[in-house]
C-alpha positions in Angstrom: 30.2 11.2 12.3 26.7 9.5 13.5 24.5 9.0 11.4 20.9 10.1 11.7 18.4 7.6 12.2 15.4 7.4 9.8 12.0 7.7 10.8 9.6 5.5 9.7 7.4 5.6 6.7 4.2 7.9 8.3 1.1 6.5 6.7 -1.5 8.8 6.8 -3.4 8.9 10.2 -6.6 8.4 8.2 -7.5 6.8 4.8 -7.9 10.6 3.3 -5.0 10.3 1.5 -5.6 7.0 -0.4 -9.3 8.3 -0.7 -8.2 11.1 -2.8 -6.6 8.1 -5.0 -10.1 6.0 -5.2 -9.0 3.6 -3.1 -11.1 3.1 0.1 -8.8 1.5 2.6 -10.0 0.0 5.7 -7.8 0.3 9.1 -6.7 -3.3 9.0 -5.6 -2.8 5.2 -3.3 0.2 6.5 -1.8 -2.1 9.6 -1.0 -5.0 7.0 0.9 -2.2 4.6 2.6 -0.8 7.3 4.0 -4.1 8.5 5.7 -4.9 5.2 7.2 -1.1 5.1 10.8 -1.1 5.6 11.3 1.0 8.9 15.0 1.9 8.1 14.9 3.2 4.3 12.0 5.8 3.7 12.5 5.8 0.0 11.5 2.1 -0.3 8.9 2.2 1.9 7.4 5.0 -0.9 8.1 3.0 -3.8 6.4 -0.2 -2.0 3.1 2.0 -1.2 2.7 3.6 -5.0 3.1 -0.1 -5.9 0.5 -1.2 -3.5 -1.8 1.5 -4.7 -0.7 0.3 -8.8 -2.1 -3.1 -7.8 -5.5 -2.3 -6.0 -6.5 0.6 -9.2 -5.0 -2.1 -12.0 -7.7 -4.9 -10.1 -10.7 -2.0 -9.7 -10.2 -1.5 -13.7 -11.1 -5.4 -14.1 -14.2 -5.7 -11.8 -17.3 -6.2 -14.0 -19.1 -4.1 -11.9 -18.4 -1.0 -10.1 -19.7 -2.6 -6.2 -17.3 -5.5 -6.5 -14.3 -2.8 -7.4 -13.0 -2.0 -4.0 -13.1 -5.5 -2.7 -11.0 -6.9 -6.2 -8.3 -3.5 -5.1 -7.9 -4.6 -1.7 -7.6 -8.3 -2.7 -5.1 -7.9 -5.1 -2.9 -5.2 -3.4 -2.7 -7.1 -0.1 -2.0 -10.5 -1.4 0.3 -8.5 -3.4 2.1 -7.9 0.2 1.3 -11.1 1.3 3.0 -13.4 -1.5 5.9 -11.2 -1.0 6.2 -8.7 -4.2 6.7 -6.0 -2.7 10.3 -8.0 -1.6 11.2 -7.9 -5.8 11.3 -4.2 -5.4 15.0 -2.4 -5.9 
């Protein structure tokens, strides 16, 4: 039997859905997650965006003030990706 081949992670289209989480992602921000998603195992791919979203609200709850909050999210999340965590993920 053949196997079925996955389709890849679908981001959202738009930044709606991470809206509705607080987190105001920019189009480049959604490009840089999607090129650390795993385009063969859909589950990880989920478990590497919830962790994504983990790091930018856990850096928001640290910002002294509340314009700054966004900009520490979307530091820490995609350096996050960058340095590679999202590779210590099982």
């Amino acid at each position: 039997m053949i196997a079925a081949k996955q389709q890849p992670i679908a981001l959202p289209a738009n930044s709606h859905v991470f809206h509705m989480l607080g987190i105001q992602v920019t189009n480049r921000d959604l490009a840089h997650l999607h090129k650390h998603l795993p385009s063969d195992d859909q589950l990880h791919g989920a478990v590497i965006v919830c962790e994504y979203v983990k790091h930018w609200r856990k850096a928001m709850t640290s910002a002294v003030n509340r314009d700054n909050a966004q900009s520490l999210g979307r530091y820490a999340a995609n350096r996050w990706l960058t340095m590679g965590g999202h590779n210590s993920i099982s």
